[in-house]
N, C-alpha and C positions, 0 to 999 in steps of 0.2 A: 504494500500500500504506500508505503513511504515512497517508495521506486519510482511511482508514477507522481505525486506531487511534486517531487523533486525537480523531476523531468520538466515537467509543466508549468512550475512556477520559476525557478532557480536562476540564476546569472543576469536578473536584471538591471540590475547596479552596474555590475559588470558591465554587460553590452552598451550601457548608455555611456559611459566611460569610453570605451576602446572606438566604440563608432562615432563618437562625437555627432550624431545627427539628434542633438535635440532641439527640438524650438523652445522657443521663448514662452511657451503656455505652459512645459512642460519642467517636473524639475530635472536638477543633472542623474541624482539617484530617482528610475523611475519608481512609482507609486506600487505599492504590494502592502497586503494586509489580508484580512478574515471578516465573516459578519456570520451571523444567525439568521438564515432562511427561517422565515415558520412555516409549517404547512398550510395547505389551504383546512379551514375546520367548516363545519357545516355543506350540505346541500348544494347553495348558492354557491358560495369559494369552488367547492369542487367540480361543479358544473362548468363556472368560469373559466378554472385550469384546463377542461378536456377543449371545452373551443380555443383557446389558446392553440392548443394542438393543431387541431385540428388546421388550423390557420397557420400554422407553421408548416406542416404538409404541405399545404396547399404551396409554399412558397418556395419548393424543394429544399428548404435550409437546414431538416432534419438528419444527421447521419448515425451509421452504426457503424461501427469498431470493435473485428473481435477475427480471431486466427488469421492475422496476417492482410484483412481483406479491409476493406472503406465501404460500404454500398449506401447508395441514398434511402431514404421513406417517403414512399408514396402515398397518394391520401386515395385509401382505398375505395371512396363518395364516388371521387370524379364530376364533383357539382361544386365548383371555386361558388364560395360565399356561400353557402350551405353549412351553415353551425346549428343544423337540428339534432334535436337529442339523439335521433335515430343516428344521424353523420356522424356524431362525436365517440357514439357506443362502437360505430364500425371501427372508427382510426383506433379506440383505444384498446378492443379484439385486437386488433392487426398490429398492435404493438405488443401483447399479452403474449400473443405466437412466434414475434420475431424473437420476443427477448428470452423466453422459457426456451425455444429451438436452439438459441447461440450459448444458452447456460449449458443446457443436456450435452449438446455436442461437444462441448469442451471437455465437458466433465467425462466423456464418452473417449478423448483425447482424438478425437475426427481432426485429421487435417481438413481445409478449404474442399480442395479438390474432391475429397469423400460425399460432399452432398452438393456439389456445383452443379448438377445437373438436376438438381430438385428433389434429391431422396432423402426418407428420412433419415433422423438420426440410429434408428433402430437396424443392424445389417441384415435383417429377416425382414421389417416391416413390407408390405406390397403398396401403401399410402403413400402418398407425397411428403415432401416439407410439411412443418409447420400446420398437419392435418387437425380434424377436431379427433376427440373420440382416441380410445385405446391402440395400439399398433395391435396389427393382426397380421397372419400368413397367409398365403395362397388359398387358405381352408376356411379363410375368414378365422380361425380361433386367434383369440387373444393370446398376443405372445407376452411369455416372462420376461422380465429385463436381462439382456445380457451379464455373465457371471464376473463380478465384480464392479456392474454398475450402480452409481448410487441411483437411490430413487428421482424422479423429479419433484421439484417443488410444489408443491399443493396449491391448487388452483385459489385457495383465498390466499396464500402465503405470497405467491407469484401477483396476484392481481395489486396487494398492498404495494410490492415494489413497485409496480406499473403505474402505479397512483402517487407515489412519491419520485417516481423520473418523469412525469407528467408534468407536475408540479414545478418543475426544475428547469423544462424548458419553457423558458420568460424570461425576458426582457428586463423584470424588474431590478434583479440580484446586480445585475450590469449596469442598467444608472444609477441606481444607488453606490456604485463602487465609482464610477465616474464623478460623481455631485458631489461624492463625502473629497475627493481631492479635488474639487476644482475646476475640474474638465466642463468643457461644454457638453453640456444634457443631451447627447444625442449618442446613439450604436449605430454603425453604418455597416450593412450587409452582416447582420449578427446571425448566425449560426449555431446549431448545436449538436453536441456531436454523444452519443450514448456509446461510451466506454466499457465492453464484458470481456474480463480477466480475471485468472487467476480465482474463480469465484465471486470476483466482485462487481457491480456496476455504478459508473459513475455516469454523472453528465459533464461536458466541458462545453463551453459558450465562446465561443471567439467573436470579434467584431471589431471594427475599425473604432479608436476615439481620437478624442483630441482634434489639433488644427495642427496643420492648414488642412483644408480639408478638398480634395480633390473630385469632380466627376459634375458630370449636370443632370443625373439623376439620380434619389435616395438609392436604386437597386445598383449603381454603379460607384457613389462616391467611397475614395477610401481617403485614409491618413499615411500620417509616418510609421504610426502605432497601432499595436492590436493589444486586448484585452483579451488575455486568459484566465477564464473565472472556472472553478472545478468544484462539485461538492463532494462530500465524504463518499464511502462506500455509502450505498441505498439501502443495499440487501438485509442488513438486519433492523427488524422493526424501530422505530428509537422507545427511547424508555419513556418518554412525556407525551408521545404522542404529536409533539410540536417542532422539534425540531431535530433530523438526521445527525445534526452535528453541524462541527465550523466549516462554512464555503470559503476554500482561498484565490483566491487573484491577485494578479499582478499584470502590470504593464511592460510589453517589447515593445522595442523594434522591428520594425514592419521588415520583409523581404522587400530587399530591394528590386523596384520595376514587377512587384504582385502585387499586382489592383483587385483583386478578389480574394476573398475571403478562401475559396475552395483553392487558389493555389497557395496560400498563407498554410492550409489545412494540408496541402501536399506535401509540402518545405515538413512538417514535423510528422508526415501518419507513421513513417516507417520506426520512427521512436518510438512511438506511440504504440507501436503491436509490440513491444518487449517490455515497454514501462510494466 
């Protein structure tokens, strides 16, 4: 766990230092710290979080990270501006499968290429990826888990994580870490990226801050600088109900001449499958 915050937050003093590209909005040591996300509580909040989602599908800004591979989330509707309950229940299905599928598999120790072609994670199953319902054989009977695998997570156990990396992709954890230093109140092409290793799942949020700020549209403008905000592992429940733990962030330096977020996200994914 350490491995990957390191990774993710580490050497920003550093860089700002040695590249000498800061502006004048910006300090020399760039800005890093922690905050307390809360959850969403109540009905309403949580309703709020799934469109949230949903609306971030809709923007292809969602990604998944896990054995070696980047792949975007789609918003399984297909009806851009459709945040009906019905919409929001589909995306957050469709994340329940993605995310329990990349857990088992791992846990499974599947390289990539084992289910590239849409099979499940079970080496008997006859289903697809990411199917409903039990793995069965040719015979239709319910197969046992393979010998030495663990169980998968229990579908209320799995749904709570899903509800709390839900939660996590927002916007807000990112102005709020922008405002409290100073920065100008805006994410530019903000992203987020669902991290499964190791047993564990994170979310990281990358986005453009600061000035000067380049592009002449919000889906194109970037900075000097990007913001990398990460929260704790998800996966186990928290003890208050309120909050996972402390989310960290910090401010880079942008790659130089990557105006998008998704090549900012390319410069680090291969780090990022070993963190």
């Amino acid at each position: 766990s350490n491995c990957f915050l390191c990774f993710v937050l580490n050497k920003s003093c550093v860089e700002a230092a040695a590249k000498g590209m800061r502006d004048v909005a910006m300090p020399a040591c760039l800005p890093s710290g922690e905050m307390c996300v809360p959850l969403p509580v109540g009905d309403s909040a949580c309703a709020e979080s799934l469109r949230d989602l949903k609306r971030t599908l809709e923007g292809g800004c969602l990604f998944v990270i896990g054995r070696g591979r980047c792949s975007g989330v789609r918003d399984p509707a297909k009806v851009p501006g459709d945040v009906s309950d019905k919409a929001c229940e589909l995306v957050f299905d469709e994340l329940v499968q993605i995310i329990g599928f990349e857990m088992q598999a791992q846990a499974m120790g599947l390289k990539t290429d084992a289910t590239a072609s849409g099979a499940c994670w079970h080496p008997s199953c006859v289903k697809p990826a990411r199917h409903d319902g039990p793995c069965i054989d040719s015979l239709l009977q319910r197969l046992p888990l393979p010998e030495g695998c663990t169980d998968p997570m229990e579908p209320e156990l799995l749904e709570g994580l899903v509800r709390r990396v839900a939660a996590s992709i927002s916007v807000i954890p990112g102005m709020e870490a922008v405002m409290k230093n100073a920065l100008s109140p805006a994410l530019w092409q903000p992203s987020f990226i669902i991290c499964v290793g190791n047993g564990q799942v994170r979310v990281l949020t990358l986005a453009f801050v600061g000035d000067p700020v380049s592009g002449d549209r919000p889906s194109s403008k970037s900075t000097p600088f990007v913001l990398r905000l990460v929260t704790p592992d998800l996966v186990p429940a928290p003890a208050d109900s309120q909050s996972p733990g402390p989310t960290h962030y910090c401010i880079h330096n942008a790659l130089v001449g990557a105006e998008t977020i998704a090549m900012q996200l390319a410069d680090i994914a291969e780090e990022l499958f070993t963190a």
